[in-house]
N, C-alpha and C positions, 0 to 999 in steps of 0.2 A: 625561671620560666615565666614567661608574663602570657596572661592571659588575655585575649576579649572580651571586652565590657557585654555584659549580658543584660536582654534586652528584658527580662523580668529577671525579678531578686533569685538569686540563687536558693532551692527550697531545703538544702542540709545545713544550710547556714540560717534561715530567715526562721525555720521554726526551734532556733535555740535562742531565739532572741524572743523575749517574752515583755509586754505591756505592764505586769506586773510581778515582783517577789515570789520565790519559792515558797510557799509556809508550810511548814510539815509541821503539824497541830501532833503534840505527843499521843494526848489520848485517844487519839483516833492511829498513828501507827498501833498503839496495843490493844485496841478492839479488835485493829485489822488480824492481830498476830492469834488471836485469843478464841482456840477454834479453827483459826483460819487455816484454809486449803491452796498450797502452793505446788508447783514442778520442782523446784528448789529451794533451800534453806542454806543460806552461805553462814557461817559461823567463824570472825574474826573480822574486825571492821578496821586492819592492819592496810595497806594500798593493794596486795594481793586481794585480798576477801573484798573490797570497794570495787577493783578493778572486774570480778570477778562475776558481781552481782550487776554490771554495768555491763559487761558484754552479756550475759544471762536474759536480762530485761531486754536488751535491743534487738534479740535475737524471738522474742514473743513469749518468752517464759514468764509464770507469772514467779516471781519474786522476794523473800525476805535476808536480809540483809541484817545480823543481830551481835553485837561486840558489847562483852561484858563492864567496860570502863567507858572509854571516850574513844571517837573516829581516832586515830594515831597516836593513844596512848603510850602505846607500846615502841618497837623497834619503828617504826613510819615516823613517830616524829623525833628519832635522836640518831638520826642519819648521820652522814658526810655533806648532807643536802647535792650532791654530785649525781648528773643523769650524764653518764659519761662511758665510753668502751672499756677502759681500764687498762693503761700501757702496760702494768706490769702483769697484766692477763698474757700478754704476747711474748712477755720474758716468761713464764711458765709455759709458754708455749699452745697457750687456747685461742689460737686466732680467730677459729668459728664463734665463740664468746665474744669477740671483741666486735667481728664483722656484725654479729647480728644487733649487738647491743648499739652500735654507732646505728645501724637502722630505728632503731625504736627510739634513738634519741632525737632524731628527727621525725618521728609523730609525733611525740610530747614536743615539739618547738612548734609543729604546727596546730595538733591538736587542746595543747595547752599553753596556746601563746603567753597568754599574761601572767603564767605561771612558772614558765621556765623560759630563763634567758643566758641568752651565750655569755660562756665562764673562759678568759683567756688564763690560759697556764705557763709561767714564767722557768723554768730550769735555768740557776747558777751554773756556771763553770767555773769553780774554784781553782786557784794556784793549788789550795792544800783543804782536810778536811771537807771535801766537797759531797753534792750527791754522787756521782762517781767522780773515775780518775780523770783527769782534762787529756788525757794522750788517749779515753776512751769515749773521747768530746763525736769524733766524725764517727764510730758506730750505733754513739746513740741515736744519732741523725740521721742512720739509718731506719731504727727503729721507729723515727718519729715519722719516716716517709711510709714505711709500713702500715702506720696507723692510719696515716690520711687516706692510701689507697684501698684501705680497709672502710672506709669509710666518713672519715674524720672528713673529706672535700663534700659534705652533705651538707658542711656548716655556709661554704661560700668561700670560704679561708682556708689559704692551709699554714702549715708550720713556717717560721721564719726565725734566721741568726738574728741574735742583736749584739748589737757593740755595750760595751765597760758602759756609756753613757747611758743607750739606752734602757739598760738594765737599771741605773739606778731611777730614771725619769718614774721608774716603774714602782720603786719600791728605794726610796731613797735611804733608807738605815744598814741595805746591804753595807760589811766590810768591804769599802773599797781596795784595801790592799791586798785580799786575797782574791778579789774579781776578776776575769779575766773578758767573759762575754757571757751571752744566754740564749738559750732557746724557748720562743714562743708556739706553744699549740693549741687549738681552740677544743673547748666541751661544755659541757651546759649546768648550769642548778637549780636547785626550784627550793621553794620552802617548802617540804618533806609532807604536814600536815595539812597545811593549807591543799595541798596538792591530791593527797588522801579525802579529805574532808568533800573539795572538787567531786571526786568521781563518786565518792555516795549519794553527793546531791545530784546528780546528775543521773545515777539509776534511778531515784526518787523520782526525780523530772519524768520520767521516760516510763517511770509505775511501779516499780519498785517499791514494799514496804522496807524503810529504814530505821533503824532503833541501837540509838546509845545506853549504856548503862543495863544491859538487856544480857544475862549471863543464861548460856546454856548451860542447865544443870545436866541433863540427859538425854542423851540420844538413842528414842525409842523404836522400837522392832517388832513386827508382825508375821510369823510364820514364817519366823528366820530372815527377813529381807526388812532394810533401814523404813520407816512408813513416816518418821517426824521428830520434833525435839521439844522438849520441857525447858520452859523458861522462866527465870527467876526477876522480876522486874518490877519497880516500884510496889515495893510488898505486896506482889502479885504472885501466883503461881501458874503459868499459861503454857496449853499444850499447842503446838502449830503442826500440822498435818504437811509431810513431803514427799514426793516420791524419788528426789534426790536429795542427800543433806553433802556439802563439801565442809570439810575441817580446813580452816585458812586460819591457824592461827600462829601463825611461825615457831617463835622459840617454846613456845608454851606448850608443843606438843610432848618436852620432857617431862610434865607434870601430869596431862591428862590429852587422852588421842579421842575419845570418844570411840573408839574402836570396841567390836567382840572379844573377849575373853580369849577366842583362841585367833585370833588374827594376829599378824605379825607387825610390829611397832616399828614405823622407823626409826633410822639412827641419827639423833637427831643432837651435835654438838653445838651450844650455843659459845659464842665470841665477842667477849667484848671489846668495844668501842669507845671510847669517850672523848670529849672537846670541852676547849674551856675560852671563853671569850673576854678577850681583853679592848681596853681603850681604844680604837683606830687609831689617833692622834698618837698611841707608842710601836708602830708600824709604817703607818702610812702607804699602804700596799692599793694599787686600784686594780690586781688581777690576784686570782692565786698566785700565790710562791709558793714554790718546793723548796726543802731545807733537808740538809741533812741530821740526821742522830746520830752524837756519836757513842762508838762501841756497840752499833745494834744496823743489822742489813735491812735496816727499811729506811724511810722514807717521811718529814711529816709534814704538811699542807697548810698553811694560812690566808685565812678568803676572808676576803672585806665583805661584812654585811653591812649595812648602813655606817650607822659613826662607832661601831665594834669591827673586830677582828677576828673570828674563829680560829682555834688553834688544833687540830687534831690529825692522827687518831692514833689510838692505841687494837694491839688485837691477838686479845689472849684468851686462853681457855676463861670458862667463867659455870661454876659448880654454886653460887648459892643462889639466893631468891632469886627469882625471875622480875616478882616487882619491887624488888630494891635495889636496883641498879644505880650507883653512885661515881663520879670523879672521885680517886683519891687523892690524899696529900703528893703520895710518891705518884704516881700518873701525873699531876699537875706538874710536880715537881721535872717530870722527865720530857716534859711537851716543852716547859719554858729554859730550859737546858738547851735544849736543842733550838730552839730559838735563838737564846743568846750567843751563840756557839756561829752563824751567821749572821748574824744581824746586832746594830749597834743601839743597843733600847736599854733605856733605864726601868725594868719592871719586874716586880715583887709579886710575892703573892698576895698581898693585901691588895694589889690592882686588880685582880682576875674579878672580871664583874660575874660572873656564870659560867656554870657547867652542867653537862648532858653526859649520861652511861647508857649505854642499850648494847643490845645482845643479837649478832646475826646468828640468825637458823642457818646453822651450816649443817650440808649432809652428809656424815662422814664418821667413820668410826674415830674410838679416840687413839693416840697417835700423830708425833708430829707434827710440827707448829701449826698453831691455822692462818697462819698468814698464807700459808703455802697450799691451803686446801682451794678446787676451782670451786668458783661461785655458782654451780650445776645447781639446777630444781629437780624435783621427783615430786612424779605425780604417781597416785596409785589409787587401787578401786577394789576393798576388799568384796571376798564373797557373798556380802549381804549387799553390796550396794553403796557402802558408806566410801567417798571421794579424799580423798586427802593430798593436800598439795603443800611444799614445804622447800626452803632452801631460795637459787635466784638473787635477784638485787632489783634494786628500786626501777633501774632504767629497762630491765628487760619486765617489768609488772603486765606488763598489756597482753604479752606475748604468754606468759606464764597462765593468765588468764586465761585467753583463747583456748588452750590446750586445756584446762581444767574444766571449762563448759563443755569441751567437745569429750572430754571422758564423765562428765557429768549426764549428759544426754545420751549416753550408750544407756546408761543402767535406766533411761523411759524410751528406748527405743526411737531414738527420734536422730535426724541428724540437719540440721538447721545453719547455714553456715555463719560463720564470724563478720558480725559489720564494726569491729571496732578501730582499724586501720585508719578511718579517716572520721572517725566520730569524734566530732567537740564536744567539749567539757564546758557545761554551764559558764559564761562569762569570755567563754575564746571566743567564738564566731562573732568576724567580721572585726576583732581587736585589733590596734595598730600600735605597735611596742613602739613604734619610733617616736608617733607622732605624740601619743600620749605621757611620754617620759622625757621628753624632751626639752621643755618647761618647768620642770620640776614641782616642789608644792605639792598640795594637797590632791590637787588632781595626777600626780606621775605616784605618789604614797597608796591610794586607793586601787588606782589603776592597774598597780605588779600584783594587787592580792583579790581583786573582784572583775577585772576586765568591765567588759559593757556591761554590767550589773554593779559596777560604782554608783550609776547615778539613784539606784535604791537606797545607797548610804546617804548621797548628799540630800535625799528627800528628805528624808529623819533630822538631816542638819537645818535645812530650810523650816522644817518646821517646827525645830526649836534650835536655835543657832544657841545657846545655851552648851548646847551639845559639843562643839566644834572646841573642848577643852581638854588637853592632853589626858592622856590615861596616869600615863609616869612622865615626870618632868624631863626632857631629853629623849623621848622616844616619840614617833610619829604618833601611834597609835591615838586617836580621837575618842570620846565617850561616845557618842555616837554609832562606832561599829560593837560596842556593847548592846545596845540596843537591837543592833542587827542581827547580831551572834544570838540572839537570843529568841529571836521571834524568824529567825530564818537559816538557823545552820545546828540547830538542836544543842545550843551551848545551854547546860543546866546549872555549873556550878562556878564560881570564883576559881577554881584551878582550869578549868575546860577554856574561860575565855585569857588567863593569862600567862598562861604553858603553851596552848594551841591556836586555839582563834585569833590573838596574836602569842610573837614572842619572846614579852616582855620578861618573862619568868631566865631564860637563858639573857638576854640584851642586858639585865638589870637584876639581876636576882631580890640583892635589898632593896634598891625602891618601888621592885612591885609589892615587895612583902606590906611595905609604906602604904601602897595605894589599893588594900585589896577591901577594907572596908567601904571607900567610893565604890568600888567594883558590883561588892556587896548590897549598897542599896541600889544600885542601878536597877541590877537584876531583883533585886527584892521587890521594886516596884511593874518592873516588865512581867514578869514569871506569877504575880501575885505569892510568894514567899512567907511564911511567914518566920516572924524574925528571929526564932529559935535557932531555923535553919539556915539562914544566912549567918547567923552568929557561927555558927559551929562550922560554917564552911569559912570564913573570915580565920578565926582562930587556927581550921585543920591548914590551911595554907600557909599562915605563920608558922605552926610548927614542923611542915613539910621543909620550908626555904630554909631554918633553922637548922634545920635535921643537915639536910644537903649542903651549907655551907660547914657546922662543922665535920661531916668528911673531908670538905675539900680539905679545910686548912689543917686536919690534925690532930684539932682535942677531941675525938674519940679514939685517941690510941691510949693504951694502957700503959 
């Protein structure tokens, strides 16, 4: 739909463009929280609890927004990085899941322009060992019409056959002698964190208090009804006053609900997920591929991220720590199996440059695979007041949201309606994907991860072009958005800017390990640090990447 040029600036757009940087000064979020009197208190800084505190704020609420670790520590940043319907949502037969989620996928294209871009998806049709059987090639084709009319035509595009040729133009390692043709469907991805991280700053933008590293020890009560929460934060101990508090902390509610004693817990089965990122150059894919597994009824997905390859997922029950979620040898093992099994690539495990483990909050008793459980949310509101929201996917987040505030503002009597359908995220308004990626360089690298708030990076480069020096050698990443991460997106530690604010830690696992000392004084200088504690955050991420490579490969099996 094209619009008329309007004769003044558009004002939903013109006041998310700001003259100057976000800075959210730490010690002033914990003054603000220390005592402080709110409507609400979101608890989990997951893309739910972000999203949540973002529709909260916009809605005139006043706001705190508190995550014990880092903005997408957790399950938000070891996605499928996919904002997508879910075709095999429609083979389970949830079309209303699918219809609605292809709707929300097209807010986040427009609302998070620079953050989520159109993901084409490639289906084989194999002679043999394929994703399905080629004699059930024209029903899946139905299926894929299904989807576009469900919404997939929101992209601009719909599904198309391709020929033996054009499948390989696509993805050249496919076996050509089991090839026969493929089918193309469009959907979208975003980087999982970067996209979380988005919508904190963006309640912040809007007044929201935000705060990383900020663990609620307890959630206190006055004459039977939730009144606020105790929090645990830079060896502080701070009470914040609520008259709402929401639980968003997805899988984590198997360990702790913040709930009364006699309230009823939900059922909360967590599932793991893992990916493992190999070379591009032993791929060469420029959309997703679909490949099959074989001796197992699913399905598993290879997406080009820069000059890597993501290879996942897995999705199994998952009974131990919550924060030590690992790739394993056999997981690694069974991803690049089924890789080589269509595709003709010479690669080992000593290639896999990184992996990711996390755990969907699925709600569901236990029982039967979960691959097969639907991706439903549950929202609930016990007798005191206290909110809890659980379960969902990344692409319905906003929607999960809305529904969480408007049962959040029942228990203050209010009822406010939802503006977050067409509300940008810090650095969308007024971005143009085309124009700015289409040149490539340093200006299309800043652009996918800061939109119209790049040129606050390249200020920092300007005035010390010193800066303008890779983070890890072969990754875009500049020193400079170190600088940034730190004085504008609440990065505190060596793991925060090279796991999340970029990441390097997945792209590269050993050469971030390499580069985490530069990291280290970056921020020791930014942060004023002193060197103790950069030491020991230098060291803790060496022995993190450590730890996590040898799971992947093996030597901690006994």
């Amino acid at each position: 739909m094209i619009s008329m040029p309007a004769r003044k600036p558009k004002l939903d757009r013109a006041r998310m463009v700001s003259d100057t940087p976000l800075k959210l000064d730490r010690k002033e979020q914990l003054d603000a929280l220390d005592g402080g009197e709110f409507d609400m208190i979101v608890v989990g800084g997951g893309v739910t609890g972000a999203y949540t505190a973002m529709d909260a704020v916009l809605r005139g609420y006043r706001v705190a927004l508190l995550e014990k670790d880092d903005f997408a520590s957790g399950t938000s940043s070891k996605s499928s990085k996919m904002i997508h319907g879910g075709l095999r949502y429609i083979e389970q037969g949830n079309l209303p899941l699918v219809r609605h989620s292809l709707l929300e996928r097209q807010r986040l294209r427009k609302n998070a322009a620079h953050l989520v871009q159109r993901l084409p998806f490639l289906f084989p049709v194999l002679s043999q060992d394929g994703v399905f059987d080629r004699r059930l090639a024209a029903g899946f084709e139905s299926l894929l019409w299904t989807y576009d009319l469900a919404g997939g035509w929101r992209e601009g595009v719909l599904h198309q056959k391709l020929s033996k040729n054009e499948v390989l133009a696509h993805c050249p390692t496919f076996k050509a002698e089991n090839l026969e043709s493929g089918f193309m469907y469009y959907d979208a991805r975003a980087d999982d964190a970067r996209l979380t991280l988005a919508l904190a700053r963006t309640a912040a933008f809007h007044g929201a208090t935000v705060l990383n590293g900020a663990k609620v020890s307890e959630v206190t009560r006055r004459s039977g009804k939730v009144d606020g929460v105790v929090i645990e934060a830079d060896g502080r101990e701070l009470a914040a006053r609520a008259k709402a508090v929401v639980i968003a902390t997805g899988v984590w509610l198997r360990d702790w609900t913040g709930a009364a004693k006699d309230a009823d817990a939900p059922s909360i089965r967590p599932a793991k997920g893992v990916h493992i990122a190999v070379p591009w150059s032993k791929i060469r894919n420029d959309c997703t591929v679909t490949i099959p597994v074989p001796g197992r009824n699913r399905r598993a997905t290879i997406t080009r991220w820069g000059n890597t390859s993501y290879l996942g997922t897995t999705d199994e029950d998952y009974t131990g720590d919550l924060d030590d979620v690992n790739c394993t040898r056999d997981e690694m093992d069974f991803l690049l199996d089924g890789a080589r099994t269509a595709l003709n690539m010479d690669i080992e495990a000593s290639d896999v440059l990184g992996s990711i483990g996390g755990c969907r909050p699925l709600v569901a008793p236990p029982g039967g695979k979960t691959i097969e459980v639907k991706r439903n949310h549950e929202i609930r509101t016990d007798h005191d007041g206290l909110v809890t929201v659980v379960g969902g996917k990344l692409t319905t987040s906003r929607h999960m949201a809305q529904q969480t505030v408007d049962a959040a503002q029942k228990v203050l009597g209010q009822n406010r309606r939802c503006r977050t359908s067409n509300a940008y995220l810090l650095g969308a308004a007024g971005y143009d994907t085309e124009a700015v990626v289409a040149s490539g360089g340093l200006a299309s690298h800043l652009g996918e991860r800061y939109g119209t708030e790049a040129r606050f990076v390249t200020d920092i480069l300007a005035e010390d072009p010193s800066l303008n020096t890779p983070i890890v050698e072969g990754l875009p990443y500049v020193e400079g958005e170190v600088i940034y991460a730190a004085r504008h997106e609440m990065a505190r530690s060596v793991d925060d800017i090279l796991s999340r604010r970029t990441r390097a830690r997945m792209m590269a696992r050993d050469a971030s390990a390499a580069a985490a000392a530069r990291v280290g004084e970056l921020l020791m200088k930014e942060l004023d640090l002193p060197a103790s504690i950069v030491e020991a955050q230098v060291n803790d991420y060496k022995n993190q990447t450590s730890y996590e490579r040898a799971i992947l490969m093996g030597d901690n099996r006994k």
